[in-house]
C-alpha positions in Angstrom: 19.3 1.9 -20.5 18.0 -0.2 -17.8 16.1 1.1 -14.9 19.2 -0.5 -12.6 21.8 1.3 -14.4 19.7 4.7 -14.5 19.4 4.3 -10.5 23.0 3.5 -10.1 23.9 6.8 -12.5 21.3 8.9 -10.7 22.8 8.1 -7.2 26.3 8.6 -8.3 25.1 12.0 -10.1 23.9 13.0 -6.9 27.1 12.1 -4.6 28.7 13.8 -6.8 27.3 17.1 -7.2 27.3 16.4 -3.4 30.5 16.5 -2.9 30.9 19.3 -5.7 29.2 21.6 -3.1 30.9 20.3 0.0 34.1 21.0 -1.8 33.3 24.4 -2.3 31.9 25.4 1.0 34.8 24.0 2.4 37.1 26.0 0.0 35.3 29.1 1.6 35.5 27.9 5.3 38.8 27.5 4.6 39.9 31.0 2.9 38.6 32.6 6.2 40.2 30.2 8.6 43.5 30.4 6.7 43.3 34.4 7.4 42.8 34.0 11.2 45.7 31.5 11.4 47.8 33.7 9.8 46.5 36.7 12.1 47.3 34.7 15.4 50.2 33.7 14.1 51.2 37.8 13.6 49.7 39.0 16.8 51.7 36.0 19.1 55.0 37.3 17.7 54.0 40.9 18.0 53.4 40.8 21.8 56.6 40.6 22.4 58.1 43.1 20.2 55.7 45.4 21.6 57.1 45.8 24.9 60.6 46.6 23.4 59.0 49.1 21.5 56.8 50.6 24.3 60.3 51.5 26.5 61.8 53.1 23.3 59.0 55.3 22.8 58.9 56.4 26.6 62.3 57.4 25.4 61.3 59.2 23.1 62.9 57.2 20.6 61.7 57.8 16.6 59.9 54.9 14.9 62.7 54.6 12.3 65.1 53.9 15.1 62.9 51.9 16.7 62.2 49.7 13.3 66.2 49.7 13.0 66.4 48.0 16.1 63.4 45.4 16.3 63.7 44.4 12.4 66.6 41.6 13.1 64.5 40.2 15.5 61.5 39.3 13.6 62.6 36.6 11.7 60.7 34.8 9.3 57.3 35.6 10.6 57.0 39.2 8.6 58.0 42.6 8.7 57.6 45.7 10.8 55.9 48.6 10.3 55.1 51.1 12.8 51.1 53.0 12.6 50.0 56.0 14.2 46.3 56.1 15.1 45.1 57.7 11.6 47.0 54.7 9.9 49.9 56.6 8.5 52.8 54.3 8.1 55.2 55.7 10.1 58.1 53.4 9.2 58.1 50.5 6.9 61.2 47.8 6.8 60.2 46.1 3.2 57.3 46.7 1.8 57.1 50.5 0.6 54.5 52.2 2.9 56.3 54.7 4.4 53.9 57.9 4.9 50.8 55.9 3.8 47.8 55.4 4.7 46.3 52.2 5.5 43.1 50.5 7.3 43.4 50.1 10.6 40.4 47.4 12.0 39.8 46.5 15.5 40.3 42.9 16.8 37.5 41.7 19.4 40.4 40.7 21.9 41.4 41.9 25.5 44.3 43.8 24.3 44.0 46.8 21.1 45.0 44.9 18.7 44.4 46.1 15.1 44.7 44.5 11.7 43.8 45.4 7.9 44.9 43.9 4.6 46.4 46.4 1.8 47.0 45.5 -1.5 50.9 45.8 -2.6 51.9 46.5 -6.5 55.5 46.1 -7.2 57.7 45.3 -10.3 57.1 41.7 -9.8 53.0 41.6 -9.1 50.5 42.5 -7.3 50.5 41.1 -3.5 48.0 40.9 -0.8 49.9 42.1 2.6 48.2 41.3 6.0 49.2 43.3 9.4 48.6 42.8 12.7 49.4 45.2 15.4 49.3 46.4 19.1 49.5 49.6 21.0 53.0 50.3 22.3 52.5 53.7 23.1 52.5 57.4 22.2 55.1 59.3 20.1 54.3 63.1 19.2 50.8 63.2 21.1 49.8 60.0 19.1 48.8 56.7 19.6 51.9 54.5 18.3 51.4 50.8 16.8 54.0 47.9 16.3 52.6 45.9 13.5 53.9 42.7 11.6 53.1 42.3 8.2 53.2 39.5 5.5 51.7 38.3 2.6 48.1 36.9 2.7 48.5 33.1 2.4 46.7 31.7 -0.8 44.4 29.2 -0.6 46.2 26.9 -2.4 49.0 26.3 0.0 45.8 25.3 2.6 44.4 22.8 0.0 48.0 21.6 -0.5 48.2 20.6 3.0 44.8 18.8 2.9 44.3 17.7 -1.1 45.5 14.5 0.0 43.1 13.7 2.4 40.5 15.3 0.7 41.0 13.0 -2.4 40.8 9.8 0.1 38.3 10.5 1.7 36.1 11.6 -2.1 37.7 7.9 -3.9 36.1 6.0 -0.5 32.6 8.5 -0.3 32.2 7.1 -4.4 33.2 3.7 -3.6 30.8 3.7 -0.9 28.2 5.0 -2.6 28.0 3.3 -6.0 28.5 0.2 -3.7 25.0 1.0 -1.7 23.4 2.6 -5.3 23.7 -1.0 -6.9 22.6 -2.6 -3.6 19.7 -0.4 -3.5 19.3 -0.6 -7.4 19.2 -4.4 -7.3 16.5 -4.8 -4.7 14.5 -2.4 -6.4 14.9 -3.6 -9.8 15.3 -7.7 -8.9 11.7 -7.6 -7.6 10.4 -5.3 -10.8 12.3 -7.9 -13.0 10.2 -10.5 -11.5 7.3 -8.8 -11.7 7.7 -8.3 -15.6 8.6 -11.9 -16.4 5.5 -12.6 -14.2 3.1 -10.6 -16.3 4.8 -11.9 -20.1 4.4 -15.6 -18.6 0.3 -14.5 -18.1 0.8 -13.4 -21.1 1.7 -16.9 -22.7 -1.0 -18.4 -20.6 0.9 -19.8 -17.7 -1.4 -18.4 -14.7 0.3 -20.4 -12.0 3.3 -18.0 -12.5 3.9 -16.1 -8.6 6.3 -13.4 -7.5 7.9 -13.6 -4.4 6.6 -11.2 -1.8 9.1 -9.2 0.1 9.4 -6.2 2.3 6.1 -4.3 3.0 7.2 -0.9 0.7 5.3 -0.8 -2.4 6.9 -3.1 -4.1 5.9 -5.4 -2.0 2.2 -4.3 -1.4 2.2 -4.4 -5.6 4.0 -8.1 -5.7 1.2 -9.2 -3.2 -1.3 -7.4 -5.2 0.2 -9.4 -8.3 -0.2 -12.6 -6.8 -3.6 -11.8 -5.4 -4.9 -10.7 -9.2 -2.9 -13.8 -10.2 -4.9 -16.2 -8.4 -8.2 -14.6 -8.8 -7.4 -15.1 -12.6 -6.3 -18.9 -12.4 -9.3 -19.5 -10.4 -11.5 -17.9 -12.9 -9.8 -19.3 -15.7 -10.5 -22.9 -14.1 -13.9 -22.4 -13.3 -14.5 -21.5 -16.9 -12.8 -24.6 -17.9 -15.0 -26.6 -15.1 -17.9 -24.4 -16.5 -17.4 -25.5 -19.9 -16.7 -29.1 -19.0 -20.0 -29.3 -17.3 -21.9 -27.3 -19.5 -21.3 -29.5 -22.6 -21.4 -32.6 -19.9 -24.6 -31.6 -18.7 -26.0 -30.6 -23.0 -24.4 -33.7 -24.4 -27.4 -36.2 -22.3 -30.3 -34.5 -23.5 -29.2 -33.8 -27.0 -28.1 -37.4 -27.1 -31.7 -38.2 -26.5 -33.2 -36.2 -28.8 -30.3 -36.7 -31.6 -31.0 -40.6 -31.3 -35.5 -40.5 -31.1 -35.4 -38.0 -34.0 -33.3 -40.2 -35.9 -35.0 -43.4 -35.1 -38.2 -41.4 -36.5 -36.6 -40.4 -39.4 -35.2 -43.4 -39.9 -38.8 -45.5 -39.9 -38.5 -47.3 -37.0 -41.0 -45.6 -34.8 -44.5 -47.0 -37.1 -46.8 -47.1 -34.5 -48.4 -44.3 -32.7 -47.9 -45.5 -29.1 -44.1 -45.2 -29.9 -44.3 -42.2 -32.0 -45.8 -40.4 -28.8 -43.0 -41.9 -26.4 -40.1 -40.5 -29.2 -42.0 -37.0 -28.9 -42.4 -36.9 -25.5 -38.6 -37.7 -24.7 -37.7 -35.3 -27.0 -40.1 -32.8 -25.5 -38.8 -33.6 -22.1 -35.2 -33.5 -23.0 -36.0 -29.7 -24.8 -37.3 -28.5 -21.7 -34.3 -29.4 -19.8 -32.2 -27.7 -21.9 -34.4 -24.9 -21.7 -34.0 -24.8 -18.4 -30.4 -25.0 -18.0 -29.9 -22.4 -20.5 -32.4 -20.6 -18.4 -30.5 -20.9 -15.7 -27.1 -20.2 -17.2 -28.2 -16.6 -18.4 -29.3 -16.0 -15.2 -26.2 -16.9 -13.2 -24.6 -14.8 -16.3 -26.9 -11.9 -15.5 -26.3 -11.4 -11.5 -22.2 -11.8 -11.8 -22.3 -9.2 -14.6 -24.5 -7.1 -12.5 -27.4 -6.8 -14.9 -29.9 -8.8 -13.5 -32.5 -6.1 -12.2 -34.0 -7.2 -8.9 -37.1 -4.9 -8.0 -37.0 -2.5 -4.6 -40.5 -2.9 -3.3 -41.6 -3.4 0.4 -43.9 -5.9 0.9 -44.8 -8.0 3.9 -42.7 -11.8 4.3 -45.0 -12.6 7.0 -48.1 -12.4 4.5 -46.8 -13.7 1.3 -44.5 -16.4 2.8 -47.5 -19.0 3.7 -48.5 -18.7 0.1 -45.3 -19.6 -1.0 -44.9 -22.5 0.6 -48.9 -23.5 0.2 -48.3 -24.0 -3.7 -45.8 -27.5 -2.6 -48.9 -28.8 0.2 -50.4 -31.0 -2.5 -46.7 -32.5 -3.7 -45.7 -33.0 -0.2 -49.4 -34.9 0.7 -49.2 -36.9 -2.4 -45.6 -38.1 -0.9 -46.7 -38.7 2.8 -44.6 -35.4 4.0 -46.1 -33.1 6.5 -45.2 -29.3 5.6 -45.4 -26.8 8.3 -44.9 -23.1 8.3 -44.3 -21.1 10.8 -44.0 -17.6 10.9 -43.2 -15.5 13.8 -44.1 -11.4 13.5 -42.0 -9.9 11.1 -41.2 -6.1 9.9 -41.2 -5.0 6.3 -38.8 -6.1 3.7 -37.5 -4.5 1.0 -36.7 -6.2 -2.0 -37.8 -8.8 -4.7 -40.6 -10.3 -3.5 -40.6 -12.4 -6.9 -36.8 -13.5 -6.8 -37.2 -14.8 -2.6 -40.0 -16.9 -3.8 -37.7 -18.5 -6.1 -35.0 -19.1 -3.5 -37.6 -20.3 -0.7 -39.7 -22.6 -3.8 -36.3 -23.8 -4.6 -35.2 -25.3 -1.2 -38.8 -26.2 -0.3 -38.3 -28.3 -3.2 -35.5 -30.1 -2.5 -36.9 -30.4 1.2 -39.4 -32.4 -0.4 -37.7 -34.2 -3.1 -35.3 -35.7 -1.0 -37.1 -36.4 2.2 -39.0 -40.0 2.8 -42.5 -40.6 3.7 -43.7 -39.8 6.9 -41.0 -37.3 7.0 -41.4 -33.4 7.5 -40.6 -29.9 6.3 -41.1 -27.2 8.4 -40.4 -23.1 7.1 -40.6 -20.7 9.9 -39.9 -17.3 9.7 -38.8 -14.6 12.4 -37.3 -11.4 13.4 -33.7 -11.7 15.1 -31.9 -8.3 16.5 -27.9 -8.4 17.1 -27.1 -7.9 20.6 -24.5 -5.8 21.2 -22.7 -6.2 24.5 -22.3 -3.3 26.9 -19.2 -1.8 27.6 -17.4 -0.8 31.1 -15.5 1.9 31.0 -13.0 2.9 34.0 -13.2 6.4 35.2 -12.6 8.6 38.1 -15.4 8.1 39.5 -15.3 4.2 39.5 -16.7 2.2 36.9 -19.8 3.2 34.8 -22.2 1.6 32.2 -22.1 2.9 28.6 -25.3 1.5 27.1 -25.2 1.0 23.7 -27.5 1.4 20.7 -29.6 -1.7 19.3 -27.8 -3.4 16.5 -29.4 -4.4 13.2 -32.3 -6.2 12.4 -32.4 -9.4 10.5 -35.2 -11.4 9.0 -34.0 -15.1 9.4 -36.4 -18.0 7.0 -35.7 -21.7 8.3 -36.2 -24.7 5.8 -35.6 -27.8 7.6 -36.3 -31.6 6.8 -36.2 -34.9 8.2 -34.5 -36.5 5.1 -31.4 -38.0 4.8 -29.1 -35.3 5.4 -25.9 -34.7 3.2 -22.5 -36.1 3.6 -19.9 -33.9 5.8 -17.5 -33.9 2.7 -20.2 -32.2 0.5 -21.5 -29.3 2.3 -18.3 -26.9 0.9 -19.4 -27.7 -2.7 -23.1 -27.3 -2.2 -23.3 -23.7 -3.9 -21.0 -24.7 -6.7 -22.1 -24.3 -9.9 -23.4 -28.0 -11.6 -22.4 -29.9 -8.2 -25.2 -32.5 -7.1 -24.4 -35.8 -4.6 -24.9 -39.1 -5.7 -28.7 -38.8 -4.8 -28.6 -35.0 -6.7 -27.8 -36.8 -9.6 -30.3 -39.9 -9.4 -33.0 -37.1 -8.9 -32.2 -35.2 -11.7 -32.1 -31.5 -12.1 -29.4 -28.7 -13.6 -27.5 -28.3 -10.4 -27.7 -24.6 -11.0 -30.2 -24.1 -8.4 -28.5 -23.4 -5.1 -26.0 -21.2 -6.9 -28.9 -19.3 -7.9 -30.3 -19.2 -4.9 -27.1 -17.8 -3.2 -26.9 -15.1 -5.8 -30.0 -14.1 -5.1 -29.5 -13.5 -1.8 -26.2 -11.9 -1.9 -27.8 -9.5 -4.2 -29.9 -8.2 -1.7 -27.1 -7.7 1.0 -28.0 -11.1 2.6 -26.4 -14.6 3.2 -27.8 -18.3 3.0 -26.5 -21.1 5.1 -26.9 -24.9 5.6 -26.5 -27.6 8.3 -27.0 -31.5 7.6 -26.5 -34.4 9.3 -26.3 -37.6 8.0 -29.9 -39.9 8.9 -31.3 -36.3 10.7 -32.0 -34.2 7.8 -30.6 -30.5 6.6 -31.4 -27.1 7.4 -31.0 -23.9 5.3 -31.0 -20.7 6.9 -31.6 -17.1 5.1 -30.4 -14.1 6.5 -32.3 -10.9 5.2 -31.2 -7.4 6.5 -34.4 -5.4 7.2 -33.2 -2.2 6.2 -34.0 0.6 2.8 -32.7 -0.2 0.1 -31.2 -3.7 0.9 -32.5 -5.6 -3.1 -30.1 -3.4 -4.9 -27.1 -3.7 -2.2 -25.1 -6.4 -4.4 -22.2 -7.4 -2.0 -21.1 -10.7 -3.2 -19.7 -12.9 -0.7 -20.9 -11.0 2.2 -19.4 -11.4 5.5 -21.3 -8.7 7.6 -19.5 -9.6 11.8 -23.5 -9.3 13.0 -24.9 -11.3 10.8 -26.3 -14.7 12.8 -24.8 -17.8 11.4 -26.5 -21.5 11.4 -24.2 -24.3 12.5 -23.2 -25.3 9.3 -21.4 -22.2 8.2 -21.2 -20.4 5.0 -20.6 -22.9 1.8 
């Protein structure tokens, strides 16, 4: 059975026991309200009768005269009998009670009245007989009262009267009901339908499949959820397409080489030793770059699998940083670049001291690489505290200053060059995995590095950012959170609201 048709069934089940119990709480009101219609309808004809009945007493009339007299007057509305105080039946005119006993109950009204009920057997049946009554006066030192009597009204003959009705009003309640249950059934199913043909077309491989988002109850928090795991997977699955792609685009150049020298060696054409030493070294070259990328590769692999251990050691940026940046002095000289560091006093890091080097060797590197002689790189260092603004609060009192804590401490390193800067349309693609510019790709390289780099610092709760101008040169920025425990706070993708941002934004 389908989940629409079990919600439909369910909501009907539920009217209906609904109405099951309204049915028979009205049943019940109406068994007592059928009593006290019947009651008012015997004491309204009473009153009258009782006054008759009041002058033949004070004339010392007896109550079997008196019930001669009244009983043609009744009519259709019962029959007389006449009660002392103790409930003897004085005089009955149909029902066989004479010089009985019955129950005599007071009514809260103005005037005495009295009623009971008293079950009647007869030849035909059994019969329920109702009285109401009223003083009328006193007979023999006793208190005298005129009742009318008849039988109890059934139920049935109330729920005659309104069965009708009642059965009009259940048909349109179901109607009604079953009409809103399949409303309310198709807009929870229609969107769970969706939902499922969503998930068997991932199934079948076809990842741009979306639901349609609507309403903001579950189902819709779950078909935005959907889409939201939907995309994250088509964008995965095309970056490991992209990632493949480049991969064997990137493999397929250096095995080429080396495929082609080793055969031309095998083959004899290589004879003398000059060239033998070329075919080696090209195929020694072309090894190493493969090392590398595959170096690099299980590296990237490492940090987005969360297994690449980064050490948590404090250690001191401003000391270690010159020495970084030293080891380059003797490439940049040999190129005609100045490099300049700068460093500004800074507090203790914690981290991996080793894995930071890496990042700042990295962008030294390219700093260098693709600068022009007589340019200049200069890495400076300092410490940089988030200012947070002070509030004014209104009080009765006036106005008054809450001063507020210093925010969090950053440790900011600068590369900057004077090369020729990179194209506006390239700065969102600089962190991608394999992507390197026209001049990128002259220089060679895996195009792994800056992705690396960004890991890195990400990994140690951090962010890198970059600024370039065409003819003007580029300028990365790292953002380091000087706190404990910062080189094992992984947050990927880190957008901390302090953190101080270059220019350039995050790519």
């Amino acid at each position: 059975m389908s989940l629409r048709s079990r919600l439909i069934l369910t909501h009907a089940l539920v009217i209906l026991i609904t109405l099951i119990i309204i049915a028979g709480s009205m049943i019940y009101i109406l068994r007592g309200y059928s009593l006290r219609v019947q009651l008012a309808r015997l004491e309204a004809a009473v009153v009258p009768l009782s006054f008759q009945a009041r002058a033949m007493l004070q004339n010392n009339v007896p109550p079997k005269e008196i019930l001669t007299r009244l009983e043609s007057q009744v009519g259709s509305v019962g029959h007389i009998l006449i009660i002392n105080q103790k409930g003897l039946v004085l005089a009955d005119a149909a029902n066989g009670l004479t010089n009985r006993t019955v129950q005599l109950s007071s009514l809260d009204r103005p005037v005495p009245y009295v009623w009971g009920r008293r079950v009647v057997r007869g030849q035909v049946g059994t019969r329920t007989l109702v009285y109401a009554g009223i003083a009328s006066g006193e007979y023999d030192g006793q208190t005298i009262y005129l009742a009318l009597a008849a039988n109890e009204s059934p139920i049935g003959t109330a729920l005659e009267e309104i069965t009708p009705s009642l059965l009009i009003a259940t048909v349109l309640t179901l109607l009604v009901s079953l009409l809103i249950a399949l409303l309310l059934a198709r807009s929870i199913a229609r969107p769970i339908s969706q939902l499922t043909q969503a998930t068997e077309a991932f199934a079948r491989g076809q990842y741009d499949h979306r639901v349609p988002e609507t309403g903001r109850d579950e189902i819709g928090r779950l078909a935005a959820s959907f889409n939201s795991m939907a995309e994250r997977v088509q964008r995965s699955r095309q970056m490991e397409k992209d990632f493949v792609a480049n991969v064997s685009h990137e493999l397929k150049t250096p095995l080429t080489s080396i495929q082609g020298f080793s055969q031309a060696i095998l083959d004899g054409a290589v004879l003398d030793l000059p060239g033998a030493r070329k075919a080696a070294q090209t195929i020694f070259d072309e090894t190493a770059r493969m090392s590398r990328l595959v170096g690099d590769l299980l590296t990237l692999a490492r940090f987005e699998s969360g297994e690449m251990p980064l050490a948590k050691e404090a250690f001191d940026l401003g000391s270690v940083l010159p020495s970084w940046v030293d080891r380059f002095q003797p490439t940049a000289h040999s190129q005609g670049i100045t490099l300049t560091t700068v460093v500004d006093p800074l507090p203790p890091l914690t981290g991996d001291a080793g894995r930071l080097e890496q990042v700042v060797s990295n962008l030294v590197d390219n700093a260098i690489k693709y600068n022009h002689a007589g340019g200049s790189v200069t890495v400076s260092a300092k410490a940089e505290t988030i200012a947070i603004q002070s509030k004014s609060r209104n009080s009765m009192r006036g106005r008054r200053r809450v001063i507020e804590p210093p925010g969090p401490q950053w440790a900011s390193i600068t590369v900057a060059d004077t090369g020729a800067g990179i194209p506006a349309e390239d700065l969102p693609r600089l962190f991608n995995r394999f992507y390197r510019g026209d001049r990128a790709r002259a220089a060679g390289g895996t195009g792994l590095g800056l992705s690396i780099a960004q890991e890195i610092i990400q990994a140690h709760g951090g962010e890198i950012t970059v600024d370039s101008v065409l003819g003007q040169g580029t300028t990365f920025v790292i953002h380091l959170p000087v706190r404990d425990g910062a080189a094992n706070n992984r947050s990927a993708g880190n957008k901390n609201p302090h953190l101080p941002r270059a220019s350039g934004g995050m790519v």
